[in-house]
Each structure stands twice: as C-alpha cells, then as structure tokens.
SEFIZA-3560 file (N, C-alpha, C; in Angstrom, 3 decimals):
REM SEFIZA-3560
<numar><xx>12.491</xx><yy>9.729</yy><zz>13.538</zz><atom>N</atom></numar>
<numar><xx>11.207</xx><yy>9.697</yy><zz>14.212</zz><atom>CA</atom></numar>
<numar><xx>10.159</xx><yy>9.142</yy><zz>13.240</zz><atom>C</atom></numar>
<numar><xx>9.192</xx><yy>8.507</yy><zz>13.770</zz><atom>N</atom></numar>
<numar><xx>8.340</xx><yy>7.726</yy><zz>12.977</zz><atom>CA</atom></numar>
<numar><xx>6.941</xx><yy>8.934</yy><zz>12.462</zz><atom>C</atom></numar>
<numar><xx>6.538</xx><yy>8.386</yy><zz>11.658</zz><atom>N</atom></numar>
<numar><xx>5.919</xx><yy>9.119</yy><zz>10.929</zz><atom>CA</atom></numar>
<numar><xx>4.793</xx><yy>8.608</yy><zz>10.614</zz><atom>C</atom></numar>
<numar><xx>3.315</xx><yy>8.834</yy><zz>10.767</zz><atom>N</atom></numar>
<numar><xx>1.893</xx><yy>8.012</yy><zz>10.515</zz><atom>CA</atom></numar>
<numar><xx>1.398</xx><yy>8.658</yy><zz>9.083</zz><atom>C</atom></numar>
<numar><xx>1.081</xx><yy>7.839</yy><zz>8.227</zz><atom>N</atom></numar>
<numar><xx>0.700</xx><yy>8.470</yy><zz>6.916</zz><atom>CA</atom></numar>
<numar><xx>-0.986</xx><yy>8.010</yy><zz>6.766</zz><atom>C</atom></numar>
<numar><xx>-1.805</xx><yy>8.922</yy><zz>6.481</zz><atom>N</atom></numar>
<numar><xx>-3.182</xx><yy>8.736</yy><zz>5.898</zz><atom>CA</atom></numar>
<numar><xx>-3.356</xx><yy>7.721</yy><zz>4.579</zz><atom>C</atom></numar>
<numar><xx>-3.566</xx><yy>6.558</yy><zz>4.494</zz><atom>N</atom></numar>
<numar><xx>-3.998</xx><yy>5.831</yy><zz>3.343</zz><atom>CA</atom></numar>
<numar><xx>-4.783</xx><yy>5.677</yy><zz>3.034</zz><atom>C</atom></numar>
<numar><xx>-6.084</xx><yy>6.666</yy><zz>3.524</zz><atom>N</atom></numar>
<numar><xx>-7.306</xx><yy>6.446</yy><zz>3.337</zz><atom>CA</atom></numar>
<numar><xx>-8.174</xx><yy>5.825</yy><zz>4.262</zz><atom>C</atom></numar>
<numar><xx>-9.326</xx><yy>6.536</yy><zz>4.297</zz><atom>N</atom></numar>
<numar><xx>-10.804</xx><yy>5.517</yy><zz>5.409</zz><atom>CA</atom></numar>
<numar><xx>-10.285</xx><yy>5.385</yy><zz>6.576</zz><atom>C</atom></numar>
<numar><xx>-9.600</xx><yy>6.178</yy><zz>7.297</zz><atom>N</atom></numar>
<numar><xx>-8.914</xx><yy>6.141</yy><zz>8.583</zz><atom>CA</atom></numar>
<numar><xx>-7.831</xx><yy>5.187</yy><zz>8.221</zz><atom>C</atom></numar>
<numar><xx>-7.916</xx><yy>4.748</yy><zz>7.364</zz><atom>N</atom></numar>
<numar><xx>-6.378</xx><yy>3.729</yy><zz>7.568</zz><atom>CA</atom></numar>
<numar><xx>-4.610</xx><yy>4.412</yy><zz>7.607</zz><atom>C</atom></numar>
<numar><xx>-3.729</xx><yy>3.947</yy><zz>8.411</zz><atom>N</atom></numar>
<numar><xx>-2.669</xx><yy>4.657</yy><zz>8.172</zz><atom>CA</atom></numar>
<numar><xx>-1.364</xx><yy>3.910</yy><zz>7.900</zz><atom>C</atom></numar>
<numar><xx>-0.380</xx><yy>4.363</yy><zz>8.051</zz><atom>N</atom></numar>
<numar><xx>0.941</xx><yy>3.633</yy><zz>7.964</zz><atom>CA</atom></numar>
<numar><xx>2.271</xx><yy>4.297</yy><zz>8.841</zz><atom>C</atom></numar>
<numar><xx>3.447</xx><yy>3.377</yy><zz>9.094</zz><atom>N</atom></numar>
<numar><xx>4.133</xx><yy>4.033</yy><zz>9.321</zz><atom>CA</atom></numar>
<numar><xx>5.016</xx><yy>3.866</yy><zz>8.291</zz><atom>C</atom></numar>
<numar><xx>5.551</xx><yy>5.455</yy><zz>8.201</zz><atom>N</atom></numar>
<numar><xx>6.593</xx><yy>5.649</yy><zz>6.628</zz><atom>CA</atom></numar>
<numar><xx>7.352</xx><yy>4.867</yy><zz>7.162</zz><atom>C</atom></numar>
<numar><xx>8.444</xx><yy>4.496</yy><zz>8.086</zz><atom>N</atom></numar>
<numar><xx>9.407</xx><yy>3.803</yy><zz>8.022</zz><atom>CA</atom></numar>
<numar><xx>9.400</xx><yy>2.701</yy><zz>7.448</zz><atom>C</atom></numar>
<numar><xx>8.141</xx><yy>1.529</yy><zz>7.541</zz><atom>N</atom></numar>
<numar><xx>8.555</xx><yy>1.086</yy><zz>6.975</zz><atom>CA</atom></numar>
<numar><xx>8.157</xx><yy>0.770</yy><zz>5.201</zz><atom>C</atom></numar>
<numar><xx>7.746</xx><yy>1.959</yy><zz>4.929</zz><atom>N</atom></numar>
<numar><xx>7.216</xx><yy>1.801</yy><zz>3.541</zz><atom>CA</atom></numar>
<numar><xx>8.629</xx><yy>1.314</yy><zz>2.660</zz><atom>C</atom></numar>
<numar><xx>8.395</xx><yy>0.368</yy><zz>1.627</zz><atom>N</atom></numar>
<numar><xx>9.656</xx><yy>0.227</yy><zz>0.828</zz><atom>CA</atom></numar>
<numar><xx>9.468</xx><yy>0.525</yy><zz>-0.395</zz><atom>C</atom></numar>
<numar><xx>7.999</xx><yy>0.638</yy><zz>-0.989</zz><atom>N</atom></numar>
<numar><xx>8.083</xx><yy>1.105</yy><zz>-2.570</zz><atom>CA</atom></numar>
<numar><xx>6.447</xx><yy>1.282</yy><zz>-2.229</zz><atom>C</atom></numar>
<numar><xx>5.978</xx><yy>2.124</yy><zz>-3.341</zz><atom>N</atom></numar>
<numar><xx>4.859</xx><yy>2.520</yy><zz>-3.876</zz><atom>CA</atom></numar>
<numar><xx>4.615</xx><yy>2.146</yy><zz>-4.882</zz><atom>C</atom></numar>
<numar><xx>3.309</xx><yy>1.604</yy><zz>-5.305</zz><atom>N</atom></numar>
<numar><xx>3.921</xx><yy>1.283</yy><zz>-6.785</zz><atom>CA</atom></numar>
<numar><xx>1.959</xx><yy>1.148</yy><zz>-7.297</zz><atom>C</atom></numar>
<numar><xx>1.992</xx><yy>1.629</yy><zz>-8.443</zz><atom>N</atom></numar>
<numar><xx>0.499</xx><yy>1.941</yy><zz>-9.193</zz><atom>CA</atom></numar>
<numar><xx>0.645</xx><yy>0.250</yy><zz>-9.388</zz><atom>C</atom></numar>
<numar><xx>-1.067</xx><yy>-0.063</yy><zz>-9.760</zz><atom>N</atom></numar>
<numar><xx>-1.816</xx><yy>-1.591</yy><zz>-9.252</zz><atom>CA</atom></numar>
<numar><xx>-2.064</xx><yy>-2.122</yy><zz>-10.829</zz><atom>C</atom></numar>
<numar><xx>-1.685</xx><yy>-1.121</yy><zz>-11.842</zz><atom>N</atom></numar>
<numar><xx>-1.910</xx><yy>-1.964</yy><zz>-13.059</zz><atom>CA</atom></numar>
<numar><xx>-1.415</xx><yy>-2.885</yy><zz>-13.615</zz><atom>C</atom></numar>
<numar><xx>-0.285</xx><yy>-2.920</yy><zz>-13.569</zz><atom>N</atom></numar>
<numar><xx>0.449</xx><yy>-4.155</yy><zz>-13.988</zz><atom>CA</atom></numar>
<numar><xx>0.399</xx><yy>-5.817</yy><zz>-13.758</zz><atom>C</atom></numar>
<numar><xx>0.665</xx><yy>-6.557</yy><zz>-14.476</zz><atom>N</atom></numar>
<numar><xx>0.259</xx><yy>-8.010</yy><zz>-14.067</zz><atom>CA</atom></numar>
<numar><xx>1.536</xx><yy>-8.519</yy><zz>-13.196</zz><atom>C</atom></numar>
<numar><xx>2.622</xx><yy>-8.151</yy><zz>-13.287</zz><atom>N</atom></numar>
<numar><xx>3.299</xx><yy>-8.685</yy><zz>-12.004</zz><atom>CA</atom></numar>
<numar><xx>3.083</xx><yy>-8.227</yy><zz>-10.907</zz><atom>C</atom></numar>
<numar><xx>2.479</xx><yy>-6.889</yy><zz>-10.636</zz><atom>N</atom></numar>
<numar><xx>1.801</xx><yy>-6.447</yy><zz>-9.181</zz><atom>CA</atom></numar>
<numar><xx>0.138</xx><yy>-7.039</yy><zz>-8.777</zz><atom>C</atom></numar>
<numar><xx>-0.278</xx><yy>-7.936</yy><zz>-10.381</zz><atom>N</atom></numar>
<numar><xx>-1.286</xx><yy>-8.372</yy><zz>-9.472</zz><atom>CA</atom></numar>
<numar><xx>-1.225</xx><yy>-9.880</yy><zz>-9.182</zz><atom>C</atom></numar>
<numar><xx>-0.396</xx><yy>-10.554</yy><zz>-9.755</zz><atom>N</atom></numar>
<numar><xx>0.894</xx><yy>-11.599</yy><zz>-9.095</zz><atom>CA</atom></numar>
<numar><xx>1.253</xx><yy>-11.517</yy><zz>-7.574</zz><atom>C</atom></numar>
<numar><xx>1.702</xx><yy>-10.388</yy><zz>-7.578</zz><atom>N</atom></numar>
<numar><xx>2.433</xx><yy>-10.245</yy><zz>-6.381</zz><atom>CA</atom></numar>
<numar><xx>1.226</xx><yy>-9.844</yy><zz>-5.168</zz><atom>C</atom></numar>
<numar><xx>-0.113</xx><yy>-9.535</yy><zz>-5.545</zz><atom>N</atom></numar>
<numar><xx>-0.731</xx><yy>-9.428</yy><zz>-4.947</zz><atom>CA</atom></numar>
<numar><xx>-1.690</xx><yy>-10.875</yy><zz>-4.292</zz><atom>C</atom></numar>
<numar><xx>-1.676</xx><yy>-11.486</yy><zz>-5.513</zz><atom>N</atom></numar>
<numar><xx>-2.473</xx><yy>-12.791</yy><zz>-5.418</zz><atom>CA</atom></numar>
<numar><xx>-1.071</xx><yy>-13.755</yy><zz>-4.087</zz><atom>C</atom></numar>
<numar><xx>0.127</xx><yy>-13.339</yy><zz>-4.480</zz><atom>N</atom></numar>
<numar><xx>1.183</xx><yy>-14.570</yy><zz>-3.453</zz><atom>CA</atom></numar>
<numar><xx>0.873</xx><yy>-13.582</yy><zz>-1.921</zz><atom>C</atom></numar>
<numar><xx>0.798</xx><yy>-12.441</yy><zz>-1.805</zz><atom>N</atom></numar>
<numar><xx>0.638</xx><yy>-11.960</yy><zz>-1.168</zz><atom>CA</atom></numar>
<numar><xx>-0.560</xx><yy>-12.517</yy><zz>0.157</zz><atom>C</atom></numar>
<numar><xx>-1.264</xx><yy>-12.608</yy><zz>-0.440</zz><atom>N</atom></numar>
<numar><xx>-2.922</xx><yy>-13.027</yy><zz>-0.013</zz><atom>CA</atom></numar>
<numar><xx>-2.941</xx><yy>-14.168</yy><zz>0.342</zz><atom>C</atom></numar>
<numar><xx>-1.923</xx><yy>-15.317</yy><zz>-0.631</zz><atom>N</atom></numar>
<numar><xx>-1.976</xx><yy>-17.021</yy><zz>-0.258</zz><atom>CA</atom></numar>
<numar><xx>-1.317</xx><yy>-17.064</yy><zz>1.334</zz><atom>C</atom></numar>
<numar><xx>-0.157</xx><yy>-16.190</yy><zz>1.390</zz><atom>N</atom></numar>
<numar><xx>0.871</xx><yy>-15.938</yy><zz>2.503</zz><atom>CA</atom></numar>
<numar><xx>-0.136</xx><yy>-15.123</yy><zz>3.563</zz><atom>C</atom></numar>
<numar><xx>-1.075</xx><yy>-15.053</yy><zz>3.595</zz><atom>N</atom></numar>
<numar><xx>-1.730</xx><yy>-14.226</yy><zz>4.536</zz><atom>CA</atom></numar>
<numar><xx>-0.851</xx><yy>-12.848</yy><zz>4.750</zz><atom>C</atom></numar>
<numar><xx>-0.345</xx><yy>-12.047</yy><zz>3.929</zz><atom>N</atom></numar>
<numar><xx>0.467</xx><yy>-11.106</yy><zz>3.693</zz><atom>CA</atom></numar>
<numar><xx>-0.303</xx><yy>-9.721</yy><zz>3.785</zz><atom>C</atom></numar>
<numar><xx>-1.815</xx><yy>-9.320</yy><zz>2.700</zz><atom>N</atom></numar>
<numar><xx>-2.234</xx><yy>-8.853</yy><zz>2.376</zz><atom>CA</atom></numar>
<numar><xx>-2.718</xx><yy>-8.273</yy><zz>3.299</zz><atom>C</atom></numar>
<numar><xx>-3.435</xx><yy>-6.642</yy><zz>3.007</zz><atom>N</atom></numar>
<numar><xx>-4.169</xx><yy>-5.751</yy><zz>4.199</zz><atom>CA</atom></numar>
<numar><xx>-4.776</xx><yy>-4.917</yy><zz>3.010</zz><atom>C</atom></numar>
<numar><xx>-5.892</xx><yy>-5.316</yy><zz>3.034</zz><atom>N</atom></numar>
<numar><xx>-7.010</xx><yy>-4.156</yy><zz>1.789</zz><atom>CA</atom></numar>
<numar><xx>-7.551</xx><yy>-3.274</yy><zz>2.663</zz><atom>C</atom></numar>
<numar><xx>-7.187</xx><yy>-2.050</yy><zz>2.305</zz><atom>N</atom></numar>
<numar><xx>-7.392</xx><yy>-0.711</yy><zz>2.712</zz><atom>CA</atom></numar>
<numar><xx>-8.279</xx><yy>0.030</yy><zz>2.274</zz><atom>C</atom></numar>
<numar><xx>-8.744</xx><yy>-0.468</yy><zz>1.126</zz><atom>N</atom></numar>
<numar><xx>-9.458</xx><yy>0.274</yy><zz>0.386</zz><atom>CA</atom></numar>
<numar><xx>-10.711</xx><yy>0.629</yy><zz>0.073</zz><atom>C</atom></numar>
<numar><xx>-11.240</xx><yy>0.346</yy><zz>1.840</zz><atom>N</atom></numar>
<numar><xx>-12.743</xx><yy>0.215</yy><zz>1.943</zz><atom>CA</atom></numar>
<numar><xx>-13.925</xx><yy>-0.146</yy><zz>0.830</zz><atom>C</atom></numar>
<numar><xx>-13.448</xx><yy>-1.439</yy><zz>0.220</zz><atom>N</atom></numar>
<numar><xx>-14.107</xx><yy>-2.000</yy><zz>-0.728</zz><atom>CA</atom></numar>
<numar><xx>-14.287</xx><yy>-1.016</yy><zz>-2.365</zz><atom>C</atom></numar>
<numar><xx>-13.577</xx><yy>-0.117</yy><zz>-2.594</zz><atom>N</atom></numar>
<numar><xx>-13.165</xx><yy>0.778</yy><zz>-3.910</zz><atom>CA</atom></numar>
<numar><xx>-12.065</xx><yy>0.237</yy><zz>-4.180</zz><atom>C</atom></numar>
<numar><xx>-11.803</xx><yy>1.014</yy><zz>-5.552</zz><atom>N</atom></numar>
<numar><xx>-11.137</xx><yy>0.388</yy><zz>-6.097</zz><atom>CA</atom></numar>
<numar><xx>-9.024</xx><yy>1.072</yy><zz>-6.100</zz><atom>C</atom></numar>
<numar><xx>-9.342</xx><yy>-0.180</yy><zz>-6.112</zz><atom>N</atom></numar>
<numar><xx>-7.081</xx><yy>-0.299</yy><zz>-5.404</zz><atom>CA</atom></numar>
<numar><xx>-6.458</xx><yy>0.626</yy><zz>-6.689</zz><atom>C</atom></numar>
<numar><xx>-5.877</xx><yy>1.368</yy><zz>-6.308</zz><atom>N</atom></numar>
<numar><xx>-5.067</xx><yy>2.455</yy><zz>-6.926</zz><atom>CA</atom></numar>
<numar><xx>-3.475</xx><yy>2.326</yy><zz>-6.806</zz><atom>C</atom></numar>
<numar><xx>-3.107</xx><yy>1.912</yy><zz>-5.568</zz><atom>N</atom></numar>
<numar><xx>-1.872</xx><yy>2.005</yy><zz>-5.288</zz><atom>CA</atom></numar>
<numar><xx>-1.524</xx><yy>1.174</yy><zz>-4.391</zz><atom>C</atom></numar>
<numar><xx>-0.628</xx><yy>0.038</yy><zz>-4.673</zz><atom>N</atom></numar>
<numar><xx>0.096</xx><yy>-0.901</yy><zz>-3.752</zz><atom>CA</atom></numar>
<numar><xx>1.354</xx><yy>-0.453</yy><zz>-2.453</zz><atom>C</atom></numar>
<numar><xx>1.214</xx><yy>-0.725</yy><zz>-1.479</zz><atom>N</atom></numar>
<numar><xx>2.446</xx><yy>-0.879</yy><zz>-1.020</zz><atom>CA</atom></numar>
<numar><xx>2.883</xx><yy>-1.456</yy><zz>-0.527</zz><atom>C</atom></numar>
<numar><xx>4.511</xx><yy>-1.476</yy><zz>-0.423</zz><atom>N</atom></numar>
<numar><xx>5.161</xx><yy>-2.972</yy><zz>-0.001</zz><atom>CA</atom></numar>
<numar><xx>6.011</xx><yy>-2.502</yy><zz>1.279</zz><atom>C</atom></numar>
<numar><xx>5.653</xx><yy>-3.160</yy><zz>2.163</zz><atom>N</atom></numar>
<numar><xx>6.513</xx><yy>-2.717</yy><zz>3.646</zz><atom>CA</atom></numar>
<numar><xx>7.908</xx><yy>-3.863</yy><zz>3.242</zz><atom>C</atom></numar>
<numar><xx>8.436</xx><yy>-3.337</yy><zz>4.505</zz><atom>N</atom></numar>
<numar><xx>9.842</xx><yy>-4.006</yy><zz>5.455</zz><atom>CA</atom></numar>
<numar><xx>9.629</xx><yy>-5.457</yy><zz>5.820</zz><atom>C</atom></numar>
<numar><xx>8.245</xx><yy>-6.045</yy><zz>5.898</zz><atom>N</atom></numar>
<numar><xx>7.645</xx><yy>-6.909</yy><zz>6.576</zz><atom>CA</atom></numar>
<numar><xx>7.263</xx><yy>-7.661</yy><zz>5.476</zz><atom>C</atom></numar>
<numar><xx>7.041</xx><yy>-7.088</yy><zz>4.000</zz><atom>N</atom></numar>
<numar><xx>7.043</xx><yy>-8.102</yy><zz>3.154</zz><atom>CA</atom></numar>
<numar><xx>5.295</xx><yy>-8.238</yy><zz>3.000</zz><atom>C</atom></numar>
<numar><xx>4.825</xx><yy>-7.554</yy><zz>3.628</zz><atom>N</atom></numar>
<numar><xx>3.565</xx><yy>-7.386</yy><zz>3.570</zz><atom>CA</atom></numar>
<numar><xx>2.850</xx><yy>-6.099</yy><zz>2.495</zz><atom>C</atom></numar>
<numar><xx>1.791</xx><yy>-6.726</yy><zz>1.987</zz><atom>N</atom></numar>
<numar><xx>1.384</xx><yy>-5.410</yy><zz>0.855</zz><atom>CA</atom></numar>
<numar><xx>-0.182</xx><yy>-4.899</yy><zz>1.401</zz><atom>C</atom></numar>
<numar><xx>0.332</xx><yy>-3.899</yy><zz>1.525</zz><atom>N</atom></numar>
<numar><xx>-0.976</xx><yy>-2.941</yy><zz>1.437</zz><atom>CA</atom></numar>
<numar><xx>-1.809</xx><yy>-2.314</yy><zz>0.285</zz><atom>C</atom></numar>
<numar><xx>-2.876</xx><yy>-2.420</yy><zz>0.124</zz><atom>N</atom></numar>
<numar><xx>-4.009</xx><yy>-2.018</yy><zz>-0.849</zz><atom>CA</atom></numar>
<numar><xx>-4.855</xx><yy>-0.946</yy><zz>-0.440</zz><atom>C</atom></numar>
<numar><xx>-4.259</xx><yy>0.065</yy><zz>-1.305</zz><atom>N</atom></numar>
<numar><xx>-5.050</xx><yy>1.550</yy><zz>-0.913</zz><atom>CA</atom></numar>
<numar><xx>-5.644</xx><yy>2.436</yy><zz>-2.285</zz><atom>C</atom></numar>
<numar><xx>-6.748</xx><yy>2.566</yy><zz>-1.823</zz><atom>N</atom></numar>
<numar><xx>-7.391</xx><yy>3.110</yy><zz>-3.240</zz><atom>CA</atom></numar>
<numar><xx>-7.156</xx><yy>4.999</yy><zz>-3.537</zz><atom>C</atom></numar>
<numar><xx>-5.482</xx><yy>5.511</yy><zz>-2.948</zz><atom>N</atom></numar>
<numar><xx>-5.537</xx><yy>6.637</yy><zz>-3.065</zz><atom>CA</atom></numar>
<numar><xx>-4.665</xx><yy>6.186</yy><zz>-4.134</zz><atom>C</atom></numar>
<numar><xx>-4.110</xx><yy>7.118</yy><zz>-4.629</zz><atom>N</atom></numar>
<numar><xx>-3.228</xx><yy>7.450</yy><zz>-6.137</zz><atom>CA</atom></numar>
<numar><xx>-1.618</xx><yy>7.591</yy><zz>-5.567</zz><atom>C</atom></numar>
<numar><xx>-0.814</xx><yy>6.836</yy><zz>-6.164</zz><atom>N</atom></numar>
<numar><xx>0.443</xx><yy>6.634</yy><zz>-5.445</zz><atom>CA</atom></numar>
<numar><xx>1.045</xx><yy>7.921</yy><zz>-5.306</zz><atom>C</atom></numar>
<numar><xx>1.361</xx><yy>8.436</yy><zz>-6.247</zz><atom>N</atom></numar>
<numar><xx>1.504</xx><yy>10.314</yy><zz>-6.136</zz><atom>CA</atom></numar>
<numar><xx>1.337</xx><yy>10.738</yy><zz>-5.126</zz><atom>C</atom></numar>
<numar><xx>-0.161</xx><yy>11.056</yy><zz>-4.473</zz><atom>N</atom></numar>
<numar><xx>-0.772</xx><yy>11.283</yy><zz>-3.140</zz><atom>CA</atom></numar>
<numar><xx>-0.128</xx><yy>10.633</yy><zz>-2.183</zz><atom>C</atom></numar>
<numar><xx>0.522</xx><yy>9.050</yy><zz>-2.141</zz><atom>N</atom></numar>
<numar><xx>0.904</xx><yy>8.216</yy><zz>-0.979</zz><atom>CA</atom></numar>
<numar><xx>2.814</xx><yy>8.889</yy><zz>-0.404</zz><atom>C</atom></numar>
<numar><xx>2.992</xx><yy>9.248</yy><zz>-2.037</zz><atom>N</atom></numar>
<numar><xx>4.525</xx><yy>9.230</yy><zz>-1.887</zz><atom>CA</atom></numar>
<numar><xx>4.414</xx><yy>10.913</yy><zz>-1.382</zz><atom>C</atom></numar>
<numar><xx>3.910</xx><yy>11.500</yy><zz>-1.597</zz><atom>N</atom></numar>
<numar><xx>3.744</xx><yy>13.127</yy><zz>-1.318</zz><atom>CA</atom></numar>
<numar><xx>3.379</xx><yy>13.077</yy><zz>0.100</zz><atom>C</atom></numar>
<numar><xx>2.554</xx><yy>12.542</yy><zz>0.696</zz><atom>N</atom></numar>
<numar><xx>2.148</xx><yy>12.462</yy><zz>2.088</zz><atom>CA</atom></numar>
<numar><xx>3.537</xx><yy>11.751</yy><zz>3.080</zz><atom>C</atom></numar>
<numar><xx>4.288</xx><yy>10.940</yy><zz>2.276</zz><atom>N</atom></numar>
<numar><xx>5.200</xx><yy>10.470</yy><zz>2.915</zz><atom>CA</atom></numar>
<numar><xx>6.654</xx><yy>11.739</yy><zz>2.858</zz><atom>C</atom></numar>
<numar><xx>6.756</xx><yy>12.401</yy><zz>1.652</zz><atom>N</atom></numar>
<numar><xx>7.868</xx><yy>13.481</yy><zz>1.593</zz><atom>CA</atom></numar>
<numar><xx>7.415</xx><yy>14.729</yy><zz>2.703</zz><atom>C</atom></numar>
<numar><xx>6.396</xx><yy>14.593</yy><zz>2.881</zz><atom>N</atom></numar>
<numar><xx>6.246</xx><yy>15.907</yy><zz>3.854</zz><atom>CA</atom></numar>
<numar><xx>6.043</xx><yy>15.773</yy><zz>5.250</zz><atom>C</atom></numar>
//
C-alpha cells in the first residue's frame, strides 16, 4: 500500500517510489543536481530555504527538500 510522506511546506511524496536519500553536500550530488535541472528532472521543495536532503525517485527525478535526511528516512520507516 502506498504511503504519502511529509517533505515539508505541504509538499509530499510517495515512499514507493523513493530510491535513496541522500544529504546535499557533496559535489557529485550537486552534479547530479545541476543534470537533473538541464533534463527538466528537478522539483525544489524547499520553499526557497535551504536544501538539506536530496531525493532520487523510480522516475529518475530528484527532489529538493530542506528537511534533514534522517527526518525523510524516519518518516518513511514508520
């Protein structure tokens, strides 16, 4: 059964198809964010604050959410 997760600012998700979580510091996640964006891929969530935690769907699409991945993956285990 599908599952709606809070990502912040009313924004949500469905866990199914989440495929990784992953913290926004690194320079290959902000790589992967920039190909993301050229591909019209991208969905900033993060009501203009600042991006905390990436995620990467089924769809190949990345989401930008300024909660703390901890928080994303915990909301998804429960």
């Amino acid at each position: 059964m599908s599952k709606i997760i809070n990502i912040g600012f009313g924004n949500s998700i469905v866990s199914e198809r989440v495929v990784a979580v992953i913290a926004s510091h690194s320079l290959p996640i902000k790589r992967l964010r920039e190909e993301a964006k050229r591909l019209n891929k991208l969905i900033d969530a993060t009501a203009g604050r600042q991006t905390r935690s990436v995620i990467v769907t089924d769809s190949n699409h990345i989401v930008l959410s300024s909660i703390r991945p901890s928080t994303v993956v915990s909301r998804i285990k429960d």
